[in-house]
PASEBA-1860 file (N, C-alpha, C; in nm, 3 decimals):
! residues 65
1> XXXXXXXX> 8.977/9.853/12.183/9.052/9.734/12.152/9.180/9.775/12.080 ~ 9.278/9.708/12.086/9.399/9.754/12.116/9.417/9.701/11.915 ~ 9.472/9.738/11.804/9.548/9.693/11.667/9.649/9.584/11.691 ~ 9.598/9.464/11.629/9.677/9.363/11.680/9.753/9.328/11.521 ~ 9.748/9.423/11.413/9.801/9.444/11.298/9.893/9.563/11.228 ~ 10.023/9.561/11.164/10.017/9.713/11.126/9.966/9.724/10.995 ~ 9.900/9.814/11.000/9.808/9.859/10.942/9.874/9.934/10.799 ~ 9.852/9.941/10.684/9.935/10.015/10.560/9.891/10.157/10.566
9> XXXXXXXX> 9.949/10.254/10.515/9.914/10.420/10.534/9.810/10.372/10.394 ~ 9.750/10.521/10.442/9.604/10.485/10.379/9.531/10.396/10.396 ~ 9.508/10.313/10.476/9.404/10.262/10.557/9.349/10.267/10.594 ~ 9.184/10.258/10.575/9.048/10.325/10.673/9.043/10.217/10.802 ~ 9.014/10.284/10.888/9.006/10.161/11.007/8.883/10.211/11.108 ~ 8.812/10.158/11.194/8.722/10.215/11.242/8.741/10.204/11.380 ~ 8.779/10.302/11.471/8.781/10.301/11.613/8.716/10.319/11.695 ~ 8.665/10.248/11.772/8.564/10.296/11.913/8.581/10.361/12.043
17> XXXXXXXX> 8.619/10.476/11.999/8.666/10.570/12.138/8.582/10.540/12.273 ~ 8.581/10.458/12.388/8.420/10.463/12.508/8.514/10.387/12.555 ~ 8.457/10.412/12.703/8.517/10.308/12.782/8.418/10.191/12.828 ~ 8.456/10.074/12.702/8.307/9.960/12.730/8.366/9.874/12.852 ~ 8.279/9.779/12.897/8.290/9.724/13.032/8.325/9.576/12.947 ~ 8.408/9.544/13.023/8.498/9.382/12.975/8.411/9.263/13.016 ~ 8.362/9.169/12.915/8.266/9.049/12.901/8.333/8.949/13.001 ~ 8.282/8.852/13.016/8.299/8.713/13.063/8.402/8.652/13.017
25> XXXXXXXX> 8.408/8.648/12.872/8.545/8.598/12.817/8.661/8.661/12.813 ~ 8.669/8.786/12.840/8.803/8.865/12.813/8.762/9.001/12.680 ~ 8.724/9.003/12.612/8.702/9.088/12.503/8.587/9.211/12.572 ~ 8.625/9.315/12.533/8.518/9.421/12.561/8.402/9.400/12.527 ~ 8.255/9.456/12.572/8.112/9.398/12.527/8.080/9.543/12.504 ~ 8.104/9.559/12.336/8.055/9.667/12.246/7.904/9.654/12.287 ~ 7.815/9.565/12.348/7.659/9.570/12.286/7.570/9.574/12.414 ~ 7.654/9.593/12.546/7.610/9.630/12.679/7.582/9.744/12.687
33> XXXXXXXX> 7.438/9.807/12.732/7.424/9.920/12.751/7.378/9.946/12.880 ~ 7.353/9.858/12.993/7.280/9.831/13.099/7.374/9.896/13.244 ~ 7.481/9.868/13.191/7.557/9.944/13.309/7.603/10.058/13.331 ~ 7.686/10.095/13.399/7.685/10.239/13.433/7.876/10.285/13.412 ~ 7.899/10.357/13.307/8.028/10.398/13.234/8.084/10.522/13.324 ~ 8.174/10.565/13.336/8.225/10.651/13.358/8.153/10.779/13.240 ~ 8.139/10.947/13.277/8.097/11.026/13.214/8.157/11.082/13.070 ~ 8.112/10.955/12.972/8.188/10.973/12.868/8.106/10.929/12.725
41> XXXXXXXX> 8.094/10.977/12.641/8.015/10.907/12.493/8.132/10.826/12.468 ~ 8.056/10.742/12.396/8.077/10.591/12.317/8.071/10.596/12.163 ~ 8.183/10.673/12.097/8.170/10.655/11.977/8.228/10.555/11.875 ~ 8.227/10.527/11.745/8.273/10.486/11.647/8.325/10.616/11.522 ~ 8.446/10.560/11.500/8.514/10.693/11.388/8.542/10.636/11.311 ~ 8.592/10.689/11.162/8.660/10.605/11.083/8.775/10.699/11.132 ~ 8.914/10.642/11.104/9.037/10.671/11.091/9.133/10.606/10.985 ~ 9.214/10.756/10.934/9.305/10.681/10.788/9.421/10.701/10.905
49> XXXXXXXX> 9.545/10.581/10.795/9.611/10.582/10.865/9.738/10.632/10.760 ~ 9.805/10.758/10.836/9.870/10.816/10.820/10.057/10.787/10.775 ~ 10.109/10.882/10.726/10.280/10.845/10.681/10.368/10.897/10.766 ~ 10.330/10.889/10.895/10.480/10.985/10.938/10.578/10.898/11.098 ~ 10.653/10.939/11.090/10.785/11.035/11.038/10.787/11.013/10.893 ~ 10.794/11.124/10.778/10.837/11.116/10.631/10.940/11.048/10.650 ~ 10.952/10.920/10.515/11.078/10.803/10.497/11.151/10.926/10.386 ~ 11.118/10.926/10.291/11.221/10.967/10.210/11.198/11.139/10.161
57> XXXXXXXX> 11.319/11.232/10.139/11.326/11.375/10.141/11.200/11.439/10.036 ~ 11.171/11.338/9.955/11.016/11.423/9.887/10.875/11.451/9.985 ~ 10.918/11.337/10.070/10.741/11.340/10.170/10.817/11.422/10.262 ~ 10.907/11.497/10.259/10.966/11.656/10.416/10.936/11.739/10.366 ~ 10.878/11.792/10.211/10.852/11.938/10.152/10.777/11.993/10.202 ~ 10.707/11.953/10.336/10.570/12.048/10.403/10.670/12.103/10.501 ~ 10.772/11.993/10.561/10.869/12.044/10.698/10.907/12.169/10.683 ~ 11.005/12.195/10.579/11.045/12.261/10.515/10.990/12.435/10.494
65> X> 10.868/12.416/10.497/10.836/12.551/10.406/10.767/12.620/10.531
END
């Protein structure tokens, strides 16, 4: 499912990497297990969300060195 927010750096967010099969209404059906996926696991991650491109010349001191 696609972030329909932007999200602030440092943000935990939880993503579901799988390719789930699309419900009746339009929304993916996380809770179908009956059908048959392409050869792939179905996970959940947490993900932070990150600062980059660096805004200002203190957050480039990693570029740099």
């Amino acid at each position: 499912m696609a972030i329909n927010f932007s999200p602030k750096v440092g943000e935990i967010l939880e993503c579901n990497f799988g390719n789930y099969p699309v419900s009746q209404n339009g929304p993916f059906s996380t809770t179908y297990y009956d059908g048959r996926i392409p050869p792939a696991m179905i996970k959940n991650r947490l993900v932070v969300v990150l600062d980059w491109p660096p805004e200002s010349p203190d957050n480039q001191y990693h570029l740099n060195k």
